[in-house]
N, C-alpha and C positions, 0 to 999 in steps of 0.2 A: 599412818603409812608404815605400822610395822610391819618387817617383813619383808621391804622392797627396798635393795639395796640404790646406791645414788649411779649408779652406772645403768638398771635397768630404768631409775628415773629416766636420766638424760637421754637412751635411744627411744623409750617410748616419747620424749617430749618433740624429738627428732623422726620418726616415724607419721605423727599428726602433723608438724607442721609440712611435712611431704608431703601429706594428704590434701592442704590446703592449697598448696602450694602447685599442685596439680588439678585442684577442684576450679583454680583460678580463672583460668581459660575457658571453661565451661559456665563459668557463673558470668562471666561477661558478656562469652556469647547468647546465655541463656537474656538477661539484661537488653543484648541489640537486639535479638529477636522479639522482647515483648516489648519495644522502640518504636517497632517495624508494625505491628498489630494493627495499627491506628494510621498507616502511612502506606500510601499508594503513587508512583509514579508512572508514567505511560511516554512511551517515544512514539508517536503516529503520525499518520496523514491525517489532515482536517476532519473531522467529523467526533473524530472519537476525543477530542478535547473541549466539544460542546457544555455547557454549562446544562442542558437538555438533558443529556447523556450523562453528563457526572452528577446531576445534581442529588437523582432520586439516590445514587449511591451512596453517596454523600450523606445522605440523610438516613441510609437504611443502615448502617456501617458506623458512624460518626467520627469521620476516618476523614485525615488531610490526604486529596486527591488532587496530584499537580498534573498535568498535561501537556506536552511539549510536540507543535504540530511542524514539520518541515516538510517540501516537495520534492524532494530526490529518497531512493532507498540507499544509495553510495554512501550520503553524508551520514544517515544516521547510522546506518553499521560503522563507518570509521569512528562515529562518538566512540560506540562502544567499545573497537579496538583501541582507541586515546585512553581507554582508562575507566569510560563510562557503564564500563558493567557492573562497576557499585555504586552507581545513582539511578540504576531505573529497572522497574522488575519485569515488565511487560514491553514489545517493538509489534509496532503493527506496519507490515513493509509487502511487497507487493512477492506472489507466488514463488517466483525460484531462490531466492535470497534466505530463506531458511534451511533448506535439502542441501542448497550447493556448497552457499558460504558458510552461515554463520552455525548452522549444525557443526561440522567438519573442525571450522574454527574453535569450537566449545564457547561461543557465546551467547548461544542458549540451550536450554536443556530441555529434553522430553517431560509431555506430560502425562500424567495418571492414565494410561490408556483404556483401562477397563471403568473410568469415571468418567470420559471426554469422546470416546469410540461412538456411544450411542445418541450422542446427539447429533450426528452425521445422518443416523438414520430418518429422520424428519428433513432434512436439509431436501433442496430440489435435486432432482435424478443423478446428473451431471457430476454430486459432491458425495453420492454414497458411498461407506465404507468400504474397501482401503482408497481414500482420495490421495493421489497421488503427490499433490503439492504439500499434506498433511502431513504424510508420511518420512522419513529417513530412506536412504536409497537402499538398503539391503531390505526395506517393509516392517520394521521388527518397531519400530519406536513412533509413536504420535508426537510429531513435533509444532503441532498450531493449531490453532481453531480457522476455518475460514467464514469469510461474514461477504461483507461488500464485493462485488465484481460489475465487470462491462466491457463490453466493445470502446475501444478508442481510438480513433484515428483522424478524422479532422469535422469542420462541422462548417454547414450553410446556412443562407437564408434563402432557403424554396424560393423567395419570388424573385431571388435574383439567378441562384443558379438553382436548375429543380431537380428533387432528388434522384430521376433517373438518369440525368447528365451524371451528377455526380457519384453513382453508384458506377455506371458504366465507363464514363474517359476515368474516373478515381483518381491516382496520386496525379498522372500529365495534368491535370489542370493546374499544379506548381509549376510545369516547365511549360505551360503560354505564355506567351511573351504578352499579349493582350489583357492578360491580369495580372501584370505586375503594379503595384500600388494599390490595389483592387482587395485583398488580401494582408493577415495578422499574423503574427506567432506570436502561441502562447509560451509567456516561461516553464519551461520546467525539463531541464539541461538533458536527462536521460532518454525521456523520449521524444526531444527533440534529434538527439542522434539518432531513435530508429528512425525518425519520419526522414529527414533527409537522404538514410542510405535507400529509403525504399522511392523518395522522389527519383533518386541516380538510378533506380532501377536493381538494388545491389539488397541482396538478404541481408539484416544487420546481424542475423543471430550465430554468424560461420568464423572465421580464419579469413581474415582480405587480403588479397596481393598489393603490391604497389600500384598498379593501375586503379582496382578497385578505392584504392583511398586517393589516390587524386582526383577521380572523377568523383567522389564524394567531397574534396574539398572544391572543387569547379564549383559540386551543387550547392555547398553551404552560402559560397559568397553571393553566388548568385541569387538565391532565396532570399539571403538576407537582405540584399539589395535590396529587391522588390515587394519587401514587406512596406505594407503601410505604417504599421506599426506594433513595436512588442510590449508587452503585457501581463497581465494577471488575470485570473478567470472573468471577473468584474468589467474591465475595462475591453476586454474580448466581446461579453455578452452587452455591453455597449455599446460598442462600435457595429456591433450588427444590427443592434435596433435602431439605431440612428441612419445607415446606410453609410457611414465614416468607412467600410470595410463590407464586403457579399460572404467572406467566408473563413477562414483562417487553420493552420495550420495547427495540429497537436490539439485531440479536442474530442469529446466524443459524448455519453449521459453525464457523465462526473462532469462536465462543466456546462452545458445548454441548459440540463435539467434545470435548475434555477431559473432561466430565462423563458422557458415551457411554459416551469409553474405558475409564474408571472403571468402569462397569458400571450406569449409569444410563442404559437405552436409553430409557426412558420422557419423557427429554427432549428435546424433539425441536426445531429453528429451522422454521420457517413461512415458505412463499413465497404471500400470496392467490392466488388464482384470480384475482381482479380488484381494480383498483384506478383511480385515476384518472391514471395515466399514457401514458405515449404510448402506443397499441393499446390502451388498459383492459388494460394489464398490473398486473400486483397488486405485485411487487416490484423491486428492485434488485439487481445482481451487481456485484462489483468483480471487478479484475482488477491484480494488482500489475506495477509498469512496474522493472524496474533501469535506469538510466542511467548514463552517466559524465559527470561534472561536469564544468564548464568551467573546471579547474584551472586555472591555466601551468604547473604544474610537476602534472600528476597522475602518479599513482606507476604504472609499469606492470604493477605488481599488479592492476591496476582488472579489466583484460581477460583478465587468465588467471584473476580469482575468479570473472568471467560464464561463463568455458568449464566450470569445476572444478564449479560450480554444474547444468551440463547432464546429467553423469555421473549416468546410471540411479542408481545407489546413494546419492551427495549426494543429488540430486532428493527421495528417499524420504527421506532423513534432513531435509531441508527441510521436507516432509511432515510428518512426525512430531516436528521439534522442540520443544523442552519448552515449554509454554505455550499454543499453538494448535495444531490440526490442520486440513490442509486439503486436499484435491484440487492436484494441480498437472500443468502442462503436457504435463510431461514423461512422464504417464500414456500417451501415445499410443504411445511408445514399449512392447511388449509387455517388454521386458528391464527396466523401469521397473516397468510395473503390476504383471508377477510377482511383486515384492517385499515387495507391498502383499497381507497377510495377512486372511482373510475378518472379524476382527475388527476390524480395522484399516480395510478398507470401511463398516461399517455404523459405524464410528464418524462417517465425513464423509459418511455418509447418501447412500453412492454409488451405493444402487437409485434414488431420486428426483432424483438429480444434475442429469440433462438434460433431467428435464421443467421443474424449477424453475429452470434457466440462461434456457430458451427461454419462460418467461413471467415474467423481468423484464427491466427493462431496466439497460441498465450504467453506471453511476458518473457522472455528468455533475458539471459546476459552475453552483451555483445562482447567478446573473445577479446577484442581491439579497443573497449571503451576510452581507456585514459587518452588514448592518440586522438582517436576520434571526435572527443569534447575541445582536448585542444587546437583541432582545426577548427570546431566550430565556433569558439571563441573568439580564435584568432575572423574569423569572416565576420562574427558581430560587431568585434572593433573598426572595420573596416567600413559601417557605416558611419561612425562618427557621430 
């Protein structure tokens, strides 16, 4: 050391452990992120938590894939406002819920758009690029992939009420006094709100008066009353094939389909002719949105399960996973739709598909929801 006195010792010893001491942060993050490699999380609706659908992942990856399914889109964005933006990388929630809320909110973030734009272009007509529900509201950022859609709005059995009854009288068949008992609602809290404002006759997707929400609470009680019974997809599509129930409330491919595939064409999901929404359309369509969360550390799994997900053969196995069945985007693609067997068509009612898209309308959030749920809760308990 001759030559270097003990003062420029001590700043140089002082200088490195700076450096360390600043590298710190960086080497830990770098650490969670190669944590994260190997780890995949998903907040979705049923399907996309299929062992089906994870499994080939699973195994092409060799990567822990957890999946967590719920029925509402409200509860799982509030996870993620409670905290849960750093446990899950991917939320698969239905069309407006990415542009309105959780964009805005920064609880997810845009994707690679020059890596994720072009597979829109394969997608069926309706979803070509710039799709609307994909996009951020000023156009500039890709914020989901879309997959799953459908008409939803309630569902029969043809041989008890037939499809052109129920296309034509539509929602008043809740307000016959003659079918009360006759009739189910299914669970699933959010569009059970729209369907009751649209039994009342009232667009869910506006600003309501006070009139508008009392006669919406007249109709929850009284719906609820006259249900025979409430339920789950399962015990819906039971009740129908036993004759326990003709038809039920909140219902459309995403829940018959199963009972189709079965071999119960007779049950069929219902889109009216008319109804009191925007155009006097009769129904509603969803459309599911994937996003990536606005992790810090999201696992780079996120982005290659939205790619793995595009694959004509996932697509169909998406389609067809255990629980729901549904038309999905990547129909557009011919190397997609060929997979999909003529049985397998009339199960998600894919002669009627595009007339009943193009006479509802899509998924909105109702202005008034919190009041809204709590009247209809308040009319559930009131069965006892």
């Amino acid at each position: 050391m001759a030559g270097i006195s003990r003062r420029s010792l001590l700043k140089g010893m002082g200088t490195g452990l700076g450096a360390l001491a600043a590298a710190g942060p960086l080497m830990n993050a770098n650490k969670a992120f190669a944590a994260r490699e190997k780890e995949l999380n998903i907040l979705c609706w049923e399907g996309y938590n299929s062992a089906q659908v994870l499994d080939p992942f699973r195994s092409k990856t060799g990567a822990t894939v957890k999946a967590e399914s719920l029925t509402n889109d409200p509860t799982m964005i509030n996870r993620l406002r409670a905290g849960e933006i750093n446990t899950w990388d991917l939320i698969n929630v239905n069309n407006p819920w990415a542009r309105k809320v959780m964009l805005p909110e920064k609880l997810i973030k845009p994707l690679p758009k020059a890596e994720f734009e072009p597979f829109f272009d394969k997608m069926l007509p309706s979803f070509k690029p710039p799709y609307k529900w994909a996009m951020s509201d000023d156009g500039k950022d890709l914020i989901g992939m879309a997959q799953r859609f459908g008409p939803y709005s309630f569902v029969v059995n043809t041989d008890k009420v037939s499809r052109k009854t129920a296309e034509e009288v539509g929602w008043d068949l809740f307000n016959d006094p003659a079918l009360a008992g006759k009739y189910g609602i299914l669970e699933s809290d959010d569009w059970n709100v729209f369907n009751l404002f649209i039994v009342a006759g009232i667009d869910p997707f506006k600003e309501h008066t006070p009139e508008e929400m009392t006669k919406f609470d007249e109709t929850a009680k009284r719906v609820f009353k006259g249900a025979k019974l409430i339920g789950d997809i399962a015990s819906m599509n039971q009740a129908l094939i036993s004759g326990e129930i003709d038809l039920h409330l909140t219902g459309g491919t995403y829940s018959v389909s199963p009972a189709r595939a079965d071999g119960h064409p007779n049950l069929r999901a219902i889109t009216p002719l008319k109804g009191p929404l925007t155009g006097g359309k009769g129904g509603i369509s969803w459309i599911e949105i994937t996003s990536t969360v606005n992790n810090p550390n999201l696992s780079p799994l996120a982005l290659e399960f939205l790619k793995y997900v595009q694959d004509p053969e996932v697509a169909h196995t998406v389609a067809f996973a255990e629980g729901t069945f549904n038309p999905v985007s990547q129909m557009g693609n011919k190397a997609c739709f060929d997979l999909f067997t003529k049985e397998e068509l009339d199960a998600i009612q894919w002669d009627s598909l595009e007339e009943e898209m193009a006479r509802s309308v899509e998924y909105d959030i109702v202005p008034d929801y919190d009041k809204a749920l709590d009247l209809m809760n308040a009319a559930k308990r009131l069965r006892g």
